[in-house]
DSSP file (Angstrom, degrees, kcal/mol; ACC not computed):
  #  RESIDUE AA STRUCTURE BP1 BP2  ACC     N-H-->O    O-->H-N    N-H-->O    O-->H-N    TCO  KAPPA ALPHA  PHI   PSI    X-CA   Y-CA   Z-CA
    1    1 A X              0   0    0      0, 0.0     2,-0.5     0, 0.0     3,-0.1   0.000 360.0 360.0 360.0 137.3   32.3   28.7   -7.9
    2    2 A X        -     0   0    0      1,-0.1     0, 0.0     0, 0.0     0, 0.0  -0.711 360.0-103.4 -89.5 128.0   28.7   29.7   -7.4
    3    3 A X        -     0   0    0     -2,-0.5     2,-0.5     1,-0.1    -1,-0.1   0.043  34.8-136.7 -20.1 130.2   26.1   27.6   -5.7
    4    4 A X        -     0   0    0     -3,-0.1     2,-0.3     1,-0.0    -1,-0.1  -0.874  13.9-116.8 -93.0 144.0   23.8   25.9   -7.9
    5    5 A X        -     0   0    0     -2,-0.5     2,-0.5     2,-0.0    -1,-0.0  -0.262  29.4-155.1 -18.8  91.9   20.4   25.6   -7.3
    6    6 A X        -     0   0    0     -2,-0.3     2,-0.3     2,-0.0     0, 0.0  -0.916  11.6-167.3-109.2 149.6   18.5   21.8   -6.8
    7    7 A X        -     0   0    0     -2,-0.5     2,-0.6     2,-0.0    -2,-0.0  -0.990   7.4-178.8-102.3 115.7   15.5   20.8   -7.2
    8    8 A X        -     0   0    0     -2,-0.3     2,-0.5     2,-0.0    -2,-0.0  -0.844  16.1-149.6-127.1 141.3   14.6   17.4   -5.7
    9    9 A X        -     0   0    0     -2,-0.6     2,-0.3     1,-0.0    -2,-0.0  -0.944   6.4-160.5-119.5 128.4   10.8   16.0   -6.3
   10   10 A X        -     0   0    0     -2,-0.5     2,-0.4     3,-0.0     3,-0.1  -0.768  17.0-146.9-118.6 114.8    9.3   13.7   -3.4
   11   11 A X        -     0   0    0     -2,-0.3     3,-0.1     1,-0.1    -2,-0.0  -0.753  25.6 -79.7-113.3-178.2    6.7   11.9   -4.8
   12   12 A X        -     0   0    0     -2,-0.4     2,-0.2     1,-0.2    -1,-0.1   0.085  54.1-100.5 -53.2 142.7    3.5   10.8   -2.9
   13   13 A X        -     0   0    0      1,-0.1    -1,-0.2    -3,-0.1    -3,-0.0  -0.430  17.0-147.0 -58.3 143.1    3.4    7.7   -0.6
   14   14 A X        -     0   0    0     -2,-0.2     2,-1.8    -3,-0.1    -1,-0.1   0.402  15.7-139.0 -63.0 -17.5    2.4    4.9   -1.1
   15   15 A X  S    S-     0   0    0      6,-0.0     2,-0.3     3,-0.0    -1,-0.1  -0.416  73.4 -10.7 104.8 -91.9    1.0    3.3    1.7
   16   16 A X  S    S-     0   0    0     -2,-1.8     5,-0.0     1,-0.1     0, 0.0  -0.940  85.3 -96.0-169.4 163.7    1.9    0.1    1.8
   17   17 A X        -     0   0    0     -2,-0.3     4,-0.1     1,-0.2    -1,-0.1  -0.029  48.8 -87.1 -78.3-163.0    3.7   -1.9   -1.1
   18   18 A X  S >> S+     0   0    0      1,-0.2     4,-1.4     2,-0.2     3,-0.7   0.749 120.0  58.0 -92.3   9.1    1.9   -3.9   -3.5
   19   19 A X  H 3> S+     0   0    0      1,-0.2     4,-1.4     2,-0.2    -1,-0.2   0.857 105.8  45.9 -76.6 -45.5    1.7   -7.0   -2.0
   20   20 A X  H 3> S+     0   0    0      2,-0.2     4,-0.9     1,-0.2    -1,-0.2   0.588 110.2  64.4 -77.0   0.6   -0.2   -5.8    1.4
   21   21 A X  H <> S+     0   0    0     -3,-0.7     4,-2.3     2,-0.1    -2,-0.2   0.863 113.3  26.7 -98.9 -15.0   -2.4   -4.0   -1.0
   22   22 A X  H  X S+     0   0    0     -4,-1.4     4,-0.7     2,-0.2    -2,-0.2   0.526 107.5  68.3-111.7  19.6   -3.6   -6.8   -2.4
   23   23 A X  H >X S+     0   0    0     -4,-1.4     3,-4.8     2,-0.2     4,-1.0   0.981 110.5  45.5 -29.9 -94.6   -3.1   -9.1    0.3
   24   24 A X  H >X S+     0   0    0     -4,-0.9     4,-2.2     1,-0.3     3,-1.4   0.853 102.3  60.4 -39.5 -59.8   -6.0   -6.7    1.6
   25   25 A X  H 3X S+     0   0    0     -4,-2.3     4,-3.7     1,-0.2    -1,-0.3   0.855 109.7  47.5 -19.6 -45.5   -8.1   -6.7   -1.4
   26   26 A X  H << S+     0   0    0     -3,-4.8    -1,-0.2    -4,-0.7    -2,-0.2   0.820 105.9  51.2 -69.3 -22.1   -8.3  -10.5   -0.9
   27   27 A X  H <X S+     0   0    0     -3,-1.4     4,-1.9    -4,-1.0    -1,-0.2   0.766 113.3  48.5 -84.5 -18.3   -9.0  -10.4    2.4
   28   28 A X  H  X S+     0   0    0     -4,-2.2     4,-4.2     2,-0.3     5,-0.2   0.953 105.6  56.1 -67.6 -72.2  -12.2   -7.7    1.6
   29   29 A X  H  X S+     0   0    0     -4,-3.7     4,-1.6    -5,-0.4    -1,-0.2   0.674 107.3  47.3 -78.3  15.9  -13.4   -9.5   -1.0
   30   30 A X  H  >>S+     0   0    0      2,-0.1     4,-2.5     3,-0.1     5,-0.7   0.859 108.9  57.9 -91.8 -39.3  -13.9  -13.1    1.6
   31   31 A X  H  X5S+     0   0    0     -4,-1.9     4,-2.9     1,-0.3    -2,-0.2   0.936 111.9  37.1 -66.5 -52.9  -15.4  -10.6    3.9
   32   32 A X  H  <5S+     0   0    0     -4,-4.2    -1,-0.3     2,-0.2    -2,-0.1   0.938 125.7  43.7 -59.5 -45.3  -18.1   -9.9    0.6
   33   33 A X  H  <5S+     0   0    0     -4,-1.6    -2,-0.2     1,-0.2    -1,-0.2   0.975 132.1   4.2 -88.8 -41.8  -18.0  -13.5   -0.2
   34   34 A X  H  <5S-     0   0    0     -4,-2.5    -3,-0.2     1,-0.2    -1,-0.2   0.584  86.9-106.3-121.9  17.3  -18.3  -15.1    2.9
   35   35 A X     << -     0   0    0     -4,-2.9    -1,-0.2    -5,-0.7    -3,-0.1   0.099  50.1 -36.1 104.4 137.0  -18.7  -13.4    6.2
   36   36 A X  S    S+     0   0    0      1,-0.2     3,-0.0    -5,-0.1     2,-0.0  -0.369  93.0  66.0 -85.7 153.5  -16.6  -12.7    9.2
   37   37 A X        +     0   0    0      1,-0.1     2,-0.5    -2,-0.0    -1,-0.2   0.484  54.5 162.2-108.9 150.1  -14.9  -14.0   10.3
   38   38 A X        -     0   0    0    -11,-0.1     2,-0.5     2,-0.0    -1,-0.1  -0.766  25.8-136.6 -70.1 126.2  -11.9  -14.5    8.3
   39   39 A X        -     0   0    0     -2,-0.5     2,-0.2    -3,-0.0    -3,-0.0  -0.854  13.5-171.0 -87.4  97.2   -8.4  -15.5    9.3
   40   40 A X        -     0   0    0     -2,-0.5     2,-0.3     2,-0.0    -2,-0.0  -0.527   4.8-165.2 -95.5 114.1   -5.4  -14.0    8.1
   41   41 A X              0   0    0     -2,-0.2    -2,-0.0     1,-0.1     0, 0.0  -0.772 360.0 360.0 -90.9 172.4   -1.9  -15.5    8.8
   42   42 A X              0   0    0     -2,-0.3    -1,-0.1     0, 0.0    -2,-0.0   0.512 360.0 360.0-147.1 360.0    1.5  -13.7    8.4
């Protein structure tokens, strides 16, 4: 039987999921509203 052929498509990363991205978002926009420093627990 002759080999077939695959094609496998990697798509881009992500980063970080979406919870740390808006986890950061939040943390960005205290920085706008109020000024360092902030404190992040986790």
């Amino acid at each position: 039987m002759p080999a077939v052929p695959h094609t496998l498509l990697l798509a881009a990363p992500r980063g970080f999921c979406a919870g740390v991205d808006r986890a950061i978002l939040i943390v960005e926009r205290a920085l706008e509203a109020y000024g360092a420093p902030v404190y992040v627990r986790h």
